[in-house]
C-alpha positions as CSV (number, residue, x, y, z in Angstrom):
1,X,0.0,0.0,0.0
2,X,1.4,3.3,-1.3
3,X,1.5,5.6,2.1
4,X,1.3,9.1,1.1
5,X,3.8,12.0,1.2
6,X,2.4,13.9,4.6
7,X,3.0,10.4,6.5
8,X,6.2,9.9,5.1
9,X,7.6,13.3,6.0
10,X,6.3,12.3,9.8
11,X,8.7,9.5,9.6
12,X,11.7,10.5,12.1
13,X,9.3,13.8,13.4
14,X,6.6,11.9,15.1
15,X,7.1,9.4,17.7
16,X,4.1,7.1,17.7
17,X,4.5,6.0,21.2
18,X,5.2,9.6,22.7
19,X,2.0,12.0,24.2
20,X,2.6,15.3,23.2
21,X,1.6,18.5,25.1
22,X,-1.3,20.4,23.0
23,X,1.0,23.0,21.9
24,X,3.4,20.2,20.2
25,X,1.3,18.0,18.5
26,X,-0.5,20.8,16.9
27,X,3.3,22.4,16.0
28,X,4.0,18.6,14.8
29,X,0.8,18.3,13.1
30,X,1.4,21.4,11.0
31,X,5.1,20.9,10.4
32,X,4.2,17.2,8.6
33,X,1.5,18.6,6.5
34,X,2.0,18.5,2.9
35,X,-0.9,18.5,1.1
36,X,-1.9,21.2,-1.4
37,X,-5.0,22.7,-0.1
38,X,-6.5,23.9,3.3
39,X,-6.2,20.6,5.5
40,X,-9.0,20.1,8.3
41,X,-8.0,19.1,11.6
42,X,-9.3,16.1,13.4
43,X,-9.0,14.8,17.0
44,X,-10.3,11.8,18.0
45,X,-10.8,10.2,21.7
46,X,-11.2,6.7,23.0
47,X,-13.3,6.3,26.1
48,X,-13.6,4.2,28.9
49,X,-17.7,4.2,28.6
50,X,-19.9,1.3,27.6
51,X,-21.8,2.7,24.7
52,X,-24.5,-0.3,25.7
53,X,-25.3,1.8,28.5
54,X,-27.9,4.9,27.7
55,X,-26.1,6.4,30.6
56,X,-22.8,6.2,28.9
57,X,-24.0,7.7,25.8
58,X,-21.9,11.4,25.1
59,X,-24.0,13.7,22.7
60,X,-23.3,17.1,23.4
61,X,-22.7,20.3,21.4
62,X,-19.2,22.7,21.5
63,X,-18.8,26.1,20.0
64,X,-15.5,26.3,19.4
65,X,-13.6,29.9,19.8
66,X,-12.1,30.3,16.5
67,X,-15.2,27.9,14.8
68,X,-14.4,25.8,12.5
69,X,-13.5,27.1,9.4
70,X,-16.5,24.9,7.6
71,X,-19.3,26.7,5.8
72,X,-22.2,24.5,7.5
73,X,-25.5,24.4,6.1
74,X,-28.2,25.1,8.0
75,X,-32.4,23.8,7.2
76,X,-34.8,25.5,9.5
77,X,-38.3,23.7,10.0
78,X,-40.8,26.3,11.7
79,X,-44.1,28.0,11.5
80,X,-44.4,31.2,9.3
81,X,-44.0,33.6,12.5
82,X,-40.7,32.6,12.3
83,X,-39.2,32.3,9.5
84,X,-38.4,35.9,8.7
85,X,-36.0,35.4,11.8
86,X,-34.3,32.1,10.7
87,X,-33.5,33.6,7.6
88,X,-32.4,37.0,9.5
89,X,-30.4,34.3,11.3
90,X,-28.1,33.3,8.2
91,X,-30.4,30.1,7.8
92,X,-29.8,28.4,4.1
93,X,-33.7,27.0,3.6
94,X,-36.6,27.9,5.8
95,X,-40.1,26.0,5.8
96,X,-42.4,24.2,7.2
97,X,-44.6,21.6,5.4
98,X,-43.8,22.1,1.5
99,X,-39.8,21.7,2.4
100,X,-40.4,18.9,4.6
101,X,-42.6,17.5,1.2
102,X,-39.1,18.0,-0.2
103,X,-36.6,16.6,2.4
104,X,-39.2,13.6,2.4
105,X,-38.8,13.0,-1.1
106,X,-35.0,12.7,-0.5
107,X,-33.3,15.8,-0.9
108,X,-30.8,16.6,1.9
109,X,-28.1,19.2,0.6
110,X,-27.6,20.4,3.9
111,X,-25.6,20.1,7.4
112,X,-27.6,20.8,10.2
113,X,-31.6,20.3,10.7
114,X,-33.4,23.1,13.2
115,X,-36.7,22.7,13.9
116,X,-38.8,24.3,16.7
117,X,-41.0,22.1,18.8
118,X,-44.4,22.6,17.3
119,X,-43.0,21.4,14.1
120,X,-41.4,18.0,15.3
121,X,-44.4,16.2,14.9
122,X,-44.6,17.0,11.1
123,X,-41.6,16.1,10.8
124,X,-42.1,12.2,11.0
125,X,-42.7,12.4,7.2
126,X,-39.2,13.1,6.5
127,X,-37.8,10.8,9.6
128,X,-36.9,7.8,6.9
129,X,-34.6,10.1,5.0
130,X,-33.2,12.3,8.3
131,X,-33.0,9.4,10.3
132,X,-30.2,7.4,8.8
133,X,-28.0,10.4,8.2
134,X,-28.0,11.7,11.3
135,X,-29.4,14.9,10.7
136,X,-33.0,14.1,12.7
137,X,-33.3,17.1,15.4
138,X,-33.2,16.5,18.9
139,X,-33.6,18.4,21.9
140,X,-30.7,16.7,23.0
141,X,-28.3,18.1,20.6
142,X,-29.8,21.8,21.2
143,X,-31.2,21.6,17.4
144,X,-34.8,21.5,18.7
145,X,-35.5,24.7,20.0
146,X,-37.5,27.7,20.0
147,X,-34.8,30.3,20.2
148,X,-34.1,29.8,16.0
149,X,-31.9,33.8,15.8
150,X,-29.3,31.6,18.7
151,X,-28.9,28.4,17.7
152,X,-28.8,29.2,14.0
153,X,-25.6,31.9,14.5
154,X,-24.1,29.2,16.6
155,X,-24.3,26.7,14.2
156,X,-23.1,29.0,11.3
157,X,-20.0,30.2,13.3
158,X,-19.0,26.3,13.3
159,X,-21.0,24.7,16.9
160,X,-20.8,21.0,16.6
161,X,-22.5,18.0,18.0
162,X,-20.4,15.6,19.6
163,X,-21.1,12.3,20.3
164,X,-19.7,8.9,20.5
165,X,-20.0,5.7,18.4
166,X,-20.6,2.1,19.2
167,X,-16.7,1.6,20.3
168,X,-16.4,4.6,22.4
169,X,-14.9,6.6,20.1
170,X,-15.3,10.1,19.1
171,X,-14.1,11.2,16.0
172,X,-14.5,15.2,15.2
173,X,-12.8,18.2,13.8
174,X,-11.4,21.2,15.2
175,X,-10.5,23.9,12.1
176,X,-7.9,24.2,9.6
177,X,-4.8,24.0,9.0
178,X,-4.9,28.2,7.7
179,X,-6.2,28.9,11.2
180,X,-2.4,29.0,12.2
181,X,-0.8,27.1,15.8
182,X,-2.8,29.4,18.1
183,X,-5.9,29.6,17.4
184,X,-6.3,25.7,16.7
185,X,-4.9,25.2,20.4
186,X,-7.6,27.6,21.9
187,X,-10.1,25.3,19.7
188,X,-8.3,21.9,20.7
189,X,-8.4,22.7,24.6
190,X,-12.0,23.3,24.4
191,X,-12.9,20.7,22.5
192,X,-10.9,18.6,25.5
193,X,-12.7,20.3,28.0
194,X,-16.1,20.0,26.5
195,X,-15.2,16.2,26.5
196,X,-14.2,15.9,30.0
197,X,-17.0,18.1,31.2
198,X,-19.6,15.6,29.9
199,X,-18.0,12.9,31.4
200,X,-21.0,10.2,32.1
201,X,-22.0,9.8,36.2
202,X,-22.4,6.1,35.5
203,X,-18.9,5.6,33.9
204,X,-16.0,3.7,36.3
205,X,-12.5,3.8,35.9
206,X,-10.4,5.3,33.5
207,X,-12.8,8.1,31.2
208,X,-10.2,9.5,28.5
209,X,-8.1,6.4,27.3
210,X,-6.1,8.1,24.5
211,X,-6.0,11.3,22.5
212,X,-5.2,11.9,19.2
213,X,-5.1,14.3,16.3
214,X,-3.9,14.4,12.5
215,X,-4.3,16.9,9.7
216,X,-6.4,15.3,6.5
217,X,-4.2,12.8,5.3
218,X,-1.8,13.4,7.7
219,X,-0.1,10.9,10.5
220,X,-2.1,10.3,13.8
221,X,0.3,12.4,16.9
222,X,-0.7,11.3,20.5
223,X,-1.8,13.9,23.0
224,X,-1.1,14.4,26.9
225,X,-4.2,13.1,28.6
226,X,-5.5,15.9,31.2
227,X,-5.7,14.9,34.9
């Protein structure tokens, strides 16, 4: 298997077995880059939770300081009373029943899903198509809501839902590469904070197994696991 050039370069930089302090892996991360374009970062943790366990489950939302550099896509389901503010809000599409016709029918060219409560229950139309892709709003994840001019800024500056997958893991992303070393450590630390805030009342032992972050197409560089 061919590896590519950015994990090559790591070769002799990165060593596999080491944690590195935030401020070096991101350094590391950025000096082993070499891809053309504007890489996004990703960071990805292994937990000590039991994903069986619906009191082990992590879903939570993070607004990062410096966002995330992605231009996210945001749906708005609500009555006509509030539409004028979604779209005031920076929302991409706004409707109610003739765009849930549409999402129904399969069309989902879009990020995020916002709905506000009185609309949730017309929304079961379009469940088959939102469900599997994870875009279904929940109250849960803060995209069920009736403050629509909030939670759409939020989630056009770059606020992401977190949440872990059957093996524990979260995978997620934390800018680009352009952002420069500073402001993707402000946006790392939160993100790690965020994690260990949520930490599950029902989970024993070790919470944050391992840390880790790469550039796209870049090698994976270990991170110091907070206390």
């Amino acid at each position: 298997m061919t590896r590519s050039k950015s994990l090559r370069n790591a070769d002799g930089k990165i060593n596999r077995e080491n944690r590195y302090k935030i401020e070096e892996a991101v350094k590391l991360m950025t000096d082993c880059s070499t891809v053309k374009f504007d890489a996004t970062t990703e960071v990805h943790f292994t937990l000590g939770i039991n994903p069986k366990h619906a009191d082990q489950q992590i879903r939570s939302n993070v607004s990062l300081p410096n966002g995330t550099g992605k231009d996210v896509r945001v749906v708005v389901f609500c009555s006509e009373e509030k539409m004028a503010e979604a779209k005031a809000a920076g929302a991409d599409e706004v409707g109610s029943e003739e765009l849930i016709e549409k999402v129904s029918k399969g069309w989902t060219d879009f990020d995020v899903v916002v709905a506000t409560p009185d609309i949730m229950r017309h929304l079961a139309k379009a469940a088959r198509v939102l469900g599997p892709k994870g875009l279904m709003p929940s109250p849960k994840a803060g995209t069920v809501t009736p403050n629509i001019d909030k939670t759409v800024k939020e989630l056009k500056a770059g606020r992401l839902e977190i949440r872990n997958d059957k093996s524990g893991i979260i995978h997620t992303v934390f800018g680009k590469l352009s952002f420069g070393e500073k402001k993707l450590v402000e946006n790392l630390e939160k993100m790690i904070q965020t994690i260990m805030d949520v930490k599950p009342s029902g989970q024993k032992g070790e919470y944050i197994k391992n840390i880790s972050i790469n550039s796209t197409m870049g090698a994976g560089i270990k991170i110091e696991i907070p206390n």
